[in-house]
Each structure stands twice: as structure tokens, then as C-alpha cells.
Backbone as JSON, one array per atom type, in Angstrom:
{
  "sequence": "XXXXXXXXXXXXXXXXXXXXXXXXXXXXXXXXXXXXXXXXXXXXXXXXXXXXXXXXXXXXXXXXXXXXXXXXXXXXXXXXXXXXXXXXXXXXXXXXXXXXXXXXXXXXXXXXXXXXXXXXXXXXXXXXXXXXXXXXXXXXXXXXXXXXXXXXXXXXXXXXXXXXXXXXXXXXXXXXXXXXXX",
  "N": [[7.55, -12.24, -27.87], [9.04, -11.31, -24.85], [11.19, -13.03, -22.29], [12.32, -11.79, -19.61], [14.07, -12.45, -16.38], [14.17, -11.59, -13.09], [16.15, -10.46, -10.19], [15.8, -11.64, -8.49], [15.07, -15.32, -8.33], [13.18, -17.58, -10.02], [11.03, -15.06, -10.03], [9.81, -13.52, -12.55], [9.68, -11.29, -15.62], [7.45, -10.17, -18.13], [7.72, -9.18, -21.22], [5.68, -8.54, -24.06], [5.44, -9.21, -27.27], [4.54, -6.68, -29.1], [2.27, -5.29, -31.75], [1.51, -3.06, -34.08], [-0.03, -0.66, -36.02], [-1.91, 1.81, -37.89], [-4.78, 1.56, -36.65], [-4.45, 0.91, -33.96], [-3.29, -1.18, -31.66], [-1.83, -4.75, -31.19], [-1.74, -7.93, -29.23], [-0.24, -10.55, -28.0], [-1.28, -11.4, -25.24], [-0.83, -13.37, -22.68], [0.46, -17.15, -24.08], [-0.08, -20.57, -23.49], [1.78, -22.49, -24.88], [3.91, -20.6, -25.85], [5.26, -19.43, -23.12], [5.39, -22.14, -22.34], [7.21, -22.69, -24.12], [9.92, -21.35, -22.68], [10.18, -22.58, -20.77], [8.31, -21.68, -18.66], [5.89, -23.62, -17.16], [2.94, -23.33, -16.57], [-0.25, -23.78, -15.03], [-3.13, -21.89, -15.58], [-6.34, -20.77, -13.48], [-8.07, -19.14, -12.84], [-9.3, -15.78, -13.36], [-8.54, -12.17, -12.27], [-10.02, -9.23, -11.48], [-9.39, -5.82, -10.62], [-10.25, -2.7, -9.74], [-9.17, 0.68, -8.86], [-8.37, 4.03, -7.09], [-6.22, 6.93, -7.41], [-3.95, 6.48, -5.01], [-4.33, 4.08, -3.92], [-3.5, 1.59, -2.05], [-2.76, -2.02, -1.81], [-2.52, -4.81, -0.58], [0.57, -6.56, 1.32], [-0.06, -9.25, 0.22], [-0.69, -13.0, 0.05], [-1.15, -17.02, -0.24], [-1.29, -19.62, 1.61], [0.63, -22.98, 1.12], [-1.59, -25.65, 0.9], [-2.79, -23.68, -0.93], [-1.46, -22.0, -2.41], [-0.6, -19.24, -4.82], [0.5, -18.54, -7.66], [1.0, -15.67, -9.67], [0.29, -14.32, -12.47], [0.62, -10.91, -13.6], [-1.06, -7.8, -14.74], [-1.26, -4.78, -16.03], [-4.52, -3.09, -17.1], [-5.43, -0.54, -17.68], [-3.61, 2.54, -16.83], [-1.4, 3.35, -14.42], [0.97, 1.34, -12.09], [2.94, 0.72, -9.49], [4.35, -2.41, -9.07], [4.58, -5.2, -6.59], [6.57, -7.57, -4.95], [7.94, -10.38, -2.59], [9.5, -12.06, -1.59], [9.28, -15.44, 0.45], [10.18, -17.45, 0.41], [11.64, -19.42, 2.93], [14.25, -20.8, 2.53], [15.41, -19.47, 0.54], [17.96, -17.78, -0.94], [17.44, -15.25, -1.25], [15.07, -14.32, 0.51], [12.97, -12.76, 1.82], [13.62, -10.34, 0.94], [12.65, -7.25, -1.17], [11.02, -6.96, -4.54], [10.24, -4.49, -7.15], [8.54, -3.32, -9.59], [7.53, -1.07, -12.6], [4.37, -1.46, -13.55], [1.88, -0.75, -16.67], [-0.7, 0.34, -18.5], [0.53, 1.49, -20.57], [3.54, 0.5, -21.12], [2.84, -2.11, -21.09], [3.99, -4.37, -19.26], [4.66, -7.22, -17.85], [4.05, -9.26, -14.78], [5.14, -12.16, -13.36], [4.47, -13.6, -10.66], [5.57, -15.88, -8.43], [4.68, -19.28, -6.35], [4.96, -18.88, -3.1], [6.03, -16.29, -2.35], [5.09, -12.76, -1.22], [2.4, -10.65, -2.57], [1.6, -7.27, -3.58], [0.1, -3.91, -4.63], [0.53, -0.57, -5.73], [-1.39, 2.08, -6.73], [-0.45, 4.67, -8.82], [-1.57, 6.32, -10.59], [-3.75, 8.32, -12.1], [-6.16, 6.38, -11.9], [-6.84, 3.04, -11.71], [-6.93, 0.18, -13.36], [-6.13, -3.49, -12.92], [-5.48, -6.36, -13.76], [-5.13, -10.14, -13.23], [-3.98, -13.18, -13.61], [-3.84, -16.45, -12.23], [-3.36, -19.39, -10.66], [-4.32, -20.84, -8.54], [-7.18, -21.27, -6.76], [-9.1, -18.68, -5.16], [-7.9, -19.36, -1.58], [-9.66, -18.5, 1.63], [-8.79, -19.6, 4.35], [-6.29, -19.95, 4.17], [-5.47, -17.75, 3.33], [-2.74, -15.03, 3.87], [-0.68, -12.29, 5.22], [1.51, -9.33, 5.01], [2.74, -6.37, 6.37], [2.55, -3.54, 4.65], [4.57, -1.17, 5.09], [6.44, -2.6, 6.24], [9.61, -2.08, 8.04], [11.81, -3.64, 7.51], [11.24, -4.61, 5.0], [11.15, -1.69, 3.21], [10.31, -0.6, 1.11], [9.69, 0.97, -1.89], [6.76, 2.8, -2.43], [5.83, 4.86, -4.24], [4.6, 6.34, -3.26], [3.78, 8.89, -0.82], [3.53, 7.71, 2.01], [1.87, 8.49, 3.96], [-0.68, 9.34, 2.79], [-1.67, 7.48, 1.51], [-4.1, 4.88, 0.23], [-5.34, 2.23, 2.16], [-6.63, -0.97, 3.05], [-8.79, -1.66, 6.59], [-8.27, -4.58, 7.16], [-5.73, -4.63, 5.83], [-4.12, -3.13, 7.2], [-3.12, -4.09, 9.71], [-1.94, -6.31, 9.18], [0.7, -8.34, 9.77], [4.6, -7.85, 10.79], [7.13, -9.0, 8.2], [8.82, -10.5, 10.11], [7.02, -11.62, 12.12], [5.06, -12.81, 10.91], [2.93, -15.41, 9.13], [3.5, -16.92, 6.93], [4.21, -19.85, 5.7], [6.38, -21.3, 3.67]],
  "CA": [[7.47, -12.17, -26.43], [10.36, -11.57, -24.19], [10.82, -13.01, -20.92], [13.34, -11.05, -18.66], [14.37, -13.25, -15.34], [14.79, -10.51, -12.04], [17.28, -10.57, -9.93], [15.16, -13.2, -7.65], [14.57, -16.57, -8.58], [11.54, -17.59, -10.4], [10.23, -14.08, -10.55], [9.75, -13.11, -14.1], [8.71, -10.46, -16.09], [6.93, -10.48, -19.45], [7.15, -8.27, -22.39], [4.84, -9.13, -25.11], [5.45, -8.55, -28.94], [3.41, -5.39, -30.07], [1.7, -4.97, -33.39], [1.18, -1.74, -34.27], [-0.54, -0.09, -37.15], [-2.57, 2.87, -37.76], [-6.21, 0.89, -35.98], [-4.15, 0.36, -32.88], [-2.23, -2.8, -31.68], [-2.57, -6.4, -31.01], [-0.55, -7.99, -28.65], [-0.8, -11.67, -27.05], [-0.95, -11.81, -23.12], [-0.74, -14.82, -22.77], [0.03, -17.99, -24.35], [0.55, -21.32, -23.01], [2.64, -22.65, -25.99], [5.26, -19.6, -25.97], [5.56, -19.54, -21.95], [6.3, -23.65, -21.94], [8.69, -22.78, -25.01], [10.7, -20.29, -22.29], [10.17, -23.43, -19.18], [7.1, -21.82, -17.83], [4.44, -24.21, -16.86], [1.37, -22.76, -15.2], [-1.81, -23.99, -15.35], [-4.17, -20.74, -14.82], [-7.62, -21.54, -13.17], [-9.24, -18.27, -12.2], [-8.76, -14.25, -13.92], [-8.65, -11.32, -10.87], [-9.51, -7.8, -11.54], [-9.6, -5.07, -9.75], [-9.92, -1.22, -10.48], [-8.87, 1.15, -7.85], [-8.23, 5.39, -7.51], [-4.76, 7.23, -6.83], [-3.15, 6.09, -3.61], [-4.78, 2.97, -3.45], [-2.24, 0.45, -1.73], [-2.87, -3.66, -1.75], [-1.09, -5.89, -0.11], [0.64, -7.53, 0.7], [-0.94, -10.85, 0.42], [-0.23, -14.6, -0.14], [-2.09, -17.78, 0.12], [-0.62, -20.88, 2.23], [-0.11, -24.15, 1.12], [-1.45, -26.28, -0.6], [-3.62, -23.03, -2.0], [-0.51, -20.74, -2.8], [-0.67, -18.74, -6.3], [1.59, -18.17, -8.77], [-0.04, -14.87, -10.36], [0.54, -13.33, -13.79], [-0.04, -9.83, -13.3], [-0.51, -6.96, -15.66], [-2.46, -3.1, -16.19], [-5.36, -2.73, -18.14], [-5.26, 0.96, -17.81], [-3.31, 3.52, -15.61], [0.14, 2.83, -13.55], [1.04, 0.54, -10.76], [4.16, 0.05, -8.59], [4.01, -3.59, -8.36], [5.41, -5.16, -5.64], [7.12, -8.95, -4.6], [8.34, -10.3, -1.82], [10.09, -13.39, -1.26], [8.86, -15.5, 1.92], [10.85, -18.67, 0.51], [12.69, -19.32, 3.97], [14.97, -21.62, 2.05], [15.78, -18.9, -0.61], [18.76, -16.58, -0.73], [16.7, -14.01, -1.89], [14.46, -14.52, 1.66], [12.69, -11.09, 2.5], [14.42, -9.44, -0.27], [11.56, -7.02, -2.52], [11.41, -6.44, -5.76], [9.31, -3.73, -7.58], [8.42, -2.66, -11.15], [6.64, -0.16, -12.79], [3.37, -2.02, -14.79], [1.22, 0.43, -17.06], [-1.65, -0.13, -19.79], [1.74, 2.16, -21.46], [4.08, -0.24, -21.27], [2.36, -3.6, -21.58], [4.72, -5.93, -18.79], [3.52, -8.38, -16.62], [5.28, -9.98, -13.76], [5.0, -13.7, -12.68], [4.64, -14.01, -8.79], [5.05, -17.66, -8.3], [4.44, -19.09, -4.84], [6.51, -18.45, -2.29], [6.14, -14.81, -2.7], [3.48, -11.74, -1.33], [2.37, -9.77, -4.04], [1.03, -6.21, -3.51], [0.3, -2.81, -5.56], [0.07, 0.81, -5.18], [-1.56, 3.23, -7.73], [0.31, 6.06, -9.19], [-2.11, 7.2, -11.52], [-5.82, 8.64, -11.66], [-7.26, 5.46, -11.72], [-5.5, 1.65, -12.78], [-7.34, -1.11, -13.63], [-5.41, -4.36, -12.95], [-5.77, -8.05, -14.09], [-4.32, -11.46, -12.93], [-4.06, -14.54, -13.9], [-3.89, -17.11, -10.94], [-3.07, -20.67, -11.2], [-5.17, -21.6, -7.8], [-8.13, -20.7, -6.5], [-8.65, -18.53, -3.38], [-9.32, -20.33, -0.27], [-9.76, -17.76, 2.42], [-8.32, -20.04, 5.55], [-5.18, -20.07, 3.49], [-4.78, -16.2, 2.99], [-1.52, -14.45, 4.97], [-0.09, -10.78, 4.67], [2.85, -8.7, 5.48], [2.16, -4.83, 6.15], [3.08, -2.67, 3.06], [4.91, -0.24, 5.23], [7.38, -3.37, 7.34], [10.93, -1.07, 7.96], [12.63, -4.06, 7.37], [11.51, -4.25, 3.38], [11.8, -0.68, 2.9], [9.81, -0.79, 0.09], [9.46, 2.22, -2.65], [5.61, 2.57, -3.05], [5.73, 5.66, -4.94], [3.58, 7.74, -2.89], [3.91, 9.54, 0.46], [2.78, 6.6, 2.62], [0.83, 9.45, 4.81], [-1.9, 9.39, 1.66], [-1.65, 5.79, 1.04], [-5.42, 4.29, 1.21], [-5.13, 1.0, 2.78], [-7.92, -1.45, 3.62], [-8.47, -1.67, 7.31], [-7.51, -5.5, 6.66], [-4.35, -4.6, 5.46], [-3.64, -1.84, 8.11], [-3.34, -4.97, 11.05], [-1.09, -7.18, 8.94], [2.03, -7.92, 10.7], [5.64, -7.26, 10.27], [7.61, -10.42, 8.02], [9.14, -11.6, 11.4], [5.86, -12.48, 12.76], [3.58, -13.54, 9.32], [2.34, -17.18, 9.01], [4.19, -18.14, 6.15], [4.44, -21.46, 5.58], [7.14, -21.5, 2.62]],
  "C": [[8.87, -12.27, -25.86], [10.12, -11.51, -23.0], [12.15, -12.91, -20.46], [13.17, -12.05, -16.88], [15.17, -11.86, -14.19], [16.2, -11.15, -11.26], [16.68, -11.8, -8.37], [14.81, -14.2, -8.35], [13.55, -16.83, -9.03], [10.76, -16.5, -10.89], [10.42, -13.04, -11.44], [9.24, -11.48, -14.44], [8.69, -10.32, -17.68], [6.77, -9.6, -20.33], [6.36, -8.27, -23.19], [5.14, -8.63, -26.16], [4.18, -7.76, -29.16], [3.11, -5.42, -31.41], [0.91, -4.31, -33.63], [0.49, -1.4, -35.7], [-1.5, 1.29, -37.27], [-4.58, 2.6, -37.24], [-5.82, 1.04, -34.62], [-2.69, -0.6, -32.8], [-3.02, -4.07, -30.87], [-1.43, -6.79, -30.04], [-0.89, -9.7, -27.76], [-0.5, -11.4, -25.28], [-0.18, -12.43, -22.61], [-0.73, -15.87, -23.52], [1.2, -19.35, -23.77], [1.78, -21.76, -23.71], [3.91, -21.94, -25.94], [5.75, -19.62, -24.46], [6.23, -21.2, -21.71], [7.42, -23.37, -22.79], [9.87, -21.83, -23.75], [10.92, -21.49, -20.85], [9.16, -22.81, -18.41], [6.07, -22.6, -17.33], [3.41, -23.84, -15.93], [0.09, -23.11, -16.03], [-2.77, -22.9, -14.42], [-5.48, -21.52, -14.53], [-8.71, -20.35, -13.09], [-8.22, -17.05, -12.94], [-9.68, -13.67, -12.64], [-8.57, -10.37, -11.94], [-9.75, -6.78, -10.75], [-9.81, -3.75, -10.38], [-10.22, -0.47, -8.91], [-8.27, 3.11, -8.27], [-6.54, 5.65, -7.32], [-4.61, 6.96, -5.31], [-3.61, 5.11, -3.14], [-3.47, 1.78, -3.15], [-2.84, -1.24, -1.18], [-2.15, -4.39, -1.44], [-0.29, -5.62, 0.98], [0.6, -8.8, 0.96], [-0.37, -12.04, -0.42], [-1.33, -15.52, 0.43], [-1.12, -18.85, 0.42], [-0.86, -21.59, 1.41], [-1.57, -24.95, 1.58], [-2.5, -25.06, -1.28], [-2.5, -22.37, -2.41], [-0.6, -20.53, -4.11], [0.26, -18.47, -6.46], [0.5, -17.05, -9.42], [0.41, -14.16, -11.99], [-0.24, -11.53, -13.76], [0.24, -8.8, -13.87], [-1.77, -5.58, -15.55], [-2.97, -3.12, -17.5], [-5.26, -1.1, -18.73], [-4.83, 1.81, -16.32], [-1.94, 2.98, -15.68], [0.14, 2.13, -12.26], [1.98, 0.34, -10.17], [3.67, -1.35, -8.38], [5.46, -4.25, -7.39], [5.71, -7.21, -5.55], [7.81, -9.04, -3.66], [8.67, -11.86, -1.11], [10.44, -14.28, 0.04], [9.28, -17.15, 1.61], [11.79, -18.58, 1.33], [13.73, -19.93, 3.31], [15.89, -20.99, 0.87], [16.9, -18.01, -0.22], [18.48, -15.41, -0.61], [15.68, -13.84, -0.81], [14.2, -12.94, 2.05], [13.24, -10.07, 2.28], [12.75, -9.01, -1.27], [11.97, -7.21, -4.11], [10.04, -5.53, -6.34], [9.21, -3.15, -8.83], [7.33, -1.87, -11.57], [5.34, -0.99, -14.0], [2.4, -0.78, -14.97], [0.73, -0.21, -18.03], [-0.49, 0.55, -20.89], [2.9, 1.09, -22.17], [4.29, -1.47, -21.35], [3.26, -4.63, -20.46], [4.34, -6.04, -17.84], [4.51, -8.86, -16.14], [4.48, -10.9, -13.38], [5.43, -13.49, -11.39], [4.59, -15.19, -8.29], [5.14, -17.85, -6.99], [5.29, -18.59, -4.34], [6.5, -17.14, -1.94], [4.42, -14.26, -2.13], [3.7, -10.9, -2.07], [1.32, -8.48, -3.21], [1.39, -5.09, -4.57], [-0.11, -1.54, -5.16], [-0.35, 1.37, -6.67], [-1.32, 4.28, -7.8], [-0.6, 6.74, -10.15], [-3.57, 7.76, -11.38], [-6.35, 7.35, -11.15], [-6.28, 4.37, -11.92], [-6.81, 0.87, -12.5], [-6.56, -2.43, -13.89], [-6.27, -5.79, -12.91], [-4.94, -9.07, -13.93], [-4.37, -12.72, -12.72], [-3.79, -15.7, -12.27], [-4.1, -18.59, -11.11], [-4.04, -21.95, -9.68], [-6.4, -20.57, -7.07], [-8.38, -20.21, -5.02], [-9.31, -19.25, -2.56], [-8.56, -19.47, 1.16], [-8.95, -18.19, 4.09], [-6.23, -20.01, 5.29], [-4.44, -18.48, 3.18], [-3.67, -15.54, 4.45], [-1.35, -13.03, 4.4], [1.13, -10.42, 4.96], [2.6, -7.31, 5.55], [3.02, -4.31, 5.46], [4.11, -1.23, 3.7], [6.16, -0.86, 6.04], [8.64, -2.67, 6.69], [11.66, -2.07, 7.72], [12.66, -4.53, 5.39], [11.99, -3.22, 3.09], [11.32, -0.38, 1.57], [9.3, 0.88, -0.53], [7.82, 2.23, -2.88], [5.19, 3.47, -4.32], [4.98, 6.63, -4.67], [4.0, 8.0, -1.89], [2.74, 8.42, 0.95], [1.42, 7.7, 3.88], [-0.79, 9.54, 3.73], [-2.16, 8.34, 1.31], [-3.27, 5.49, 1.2], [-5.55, 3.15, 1.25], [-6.68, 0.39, 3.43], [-7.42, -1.42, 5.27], [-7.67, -3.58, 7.41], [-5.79, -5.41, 6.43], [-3.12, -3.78, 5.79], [-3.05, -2.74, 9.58], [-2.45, -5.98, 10.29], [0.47, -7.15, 10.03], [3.56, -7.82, 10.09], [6.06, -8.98, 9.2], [8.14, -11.12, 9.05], [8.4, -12.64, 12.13], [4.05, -12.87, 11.23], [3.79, -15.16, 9.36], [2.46, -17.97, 8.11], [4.85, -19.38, 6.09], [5.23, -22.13, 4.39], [8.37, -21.77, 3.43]]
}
């Protein structure tokens, strides 16, 4: 397993050792053991999945104190622009993105630890995505940021004119005016 440290604080991303052979491959996810050996500690509580078509866009969402997640987040099948977004007022890195390409292809997972809204767009036919989550949602606690705010600037990978957006997530507001509480 190799864990790569972005160019923000805290937010990781996870390679996993492959093991290949002519059946397939094997590959751990997750394990607590190898993540504390690197200084990770997360205690997961709840697995998220989702499965969604091309131009599906999520996010981007966060949960307030005291519910805020830390997420482990990776593709079962397809491609995903995933997205981060750093709403630690206290951070250098403050309303700075970051974005990586996750694929059932390329096996890596990104750690979103609090502090941060996490959203995704689908680049491919279809994606099926899974994520680990270290608290459990509590709905009075959920915040957003709209996936299109000119002051991220954020790559989604599609022509935002095709994007399909919940109406939920069409009414989020810009980061100036979101209800983060980090």
C-alpha cells in the first residue's frame, strides 16, 4: 500500500498493492493495521454507495460538527473526477480544491477528512462508487457549496451545460455564504 500526501493537509490518497495473476487480482482496501502503521487513525462506522450514469454531478457536501466525516472514497466500476475542498477557515489551504481521477482502472482512494466538502462527477457510462465514513449522517448537520462556485473554478470534466445535478444541489450557495462551521 502506498499512501501519497496532496498538496493540502490531511488529504490523502491511497494506492493499494495489486496481486495479479492469470484469475484476476486481489488487492486490500482497507486495513486498519497498515493505515495506523502510515499515522492514520479512523474509526469507520457506516459503508456509502452509490451508482450513477454519465454526467452525473454530487456535491458538494459536508456534515457540521460534531457529525463531520472523514470519508475514504474509491470506484467500484467506471471513472470519477473526485473532488475536495477545504472549508478549514484556519487552514492555509482555505477554499483551495483539489481533484483526482478515481477508476475501478486504477484502484486509488482519497481520504476526505473533516474539514473538507467532498463531491463527484461521472466521466464514464456508468460509475459505481463506495465510501467509507467514520460518522454517521445526521441530516441537521448536512451543508454544501455549489459545484459550479467561480471562485473554486473547479475542473469537473464535463461541459457543465450537461452536468445532471440534483435539484438539492442546484440551490447550494457560493463558499462565501455556506454554513461551515470549521
Amino acid at each position: 500500500m502506498n499512501i501519497e500526501q496532496t498538496n493540502i493537509k490531511d488529504l490523502v490518497i491511497i494506492e493499494p498493492a495489486l496481486f495479479s495473476d492469470e484469475r484476476g487480482y486481489f488487492f486490500e482496501s482497507y486495513s486498519k493495521v497498515k493505515f495506523e502503521n502510515f499515522g492514520i487513525n479512523i474509526d469507520f462506522v457506516q459503508d456509502n454507495q452509490s451508482f450513477s450514469k454519465y454526467g452525473t454531478l454530487r456535491g458538494l457536501h459536508y456534515q457540521n460538527p460534531p457529525f463531520a466525516q472523514t470519508k475514504l472514497v474509491r470506484v467500484l466500476e467506471g471513472e470519477i473526477i473526485d473532488v475536495a475542498v477545504d472549508l478549514r477557515k484556519d487552514s492555509a489551504t482555505y477554499g483551495k480544491s483539489f481533484s483526482i481521477l478515481l477508476s475501478a482502472e486504477n484502484k486509488k482512494q482519497l481520504i476526505v477528512p473533516k474539514g473538507f466538502a467532498h463531491g463527484f462527477s461521472v466521466i464514464s457510462e456508468t460509475a459505481s462508487v463506495m465510501y467509507k465514513c467514520d460518522q454517521f449522517y445526521n441530516k441537521a448537520s448536512e451543508g454544501g457549496i455549489k459545484y459550479d462556485d467561480p471562485s473554486l473554478n473547479i475542473d469537473w470534466g464535463m461541459d457543465l451545460k450537461d452536468a445532471i445535478v440534483s435539484e438539492k444541489d442546484q440551490i447550494l450557495p457560493f463558499i462565501e455564504n455556506c454554513n461551515s462551521l470549521f
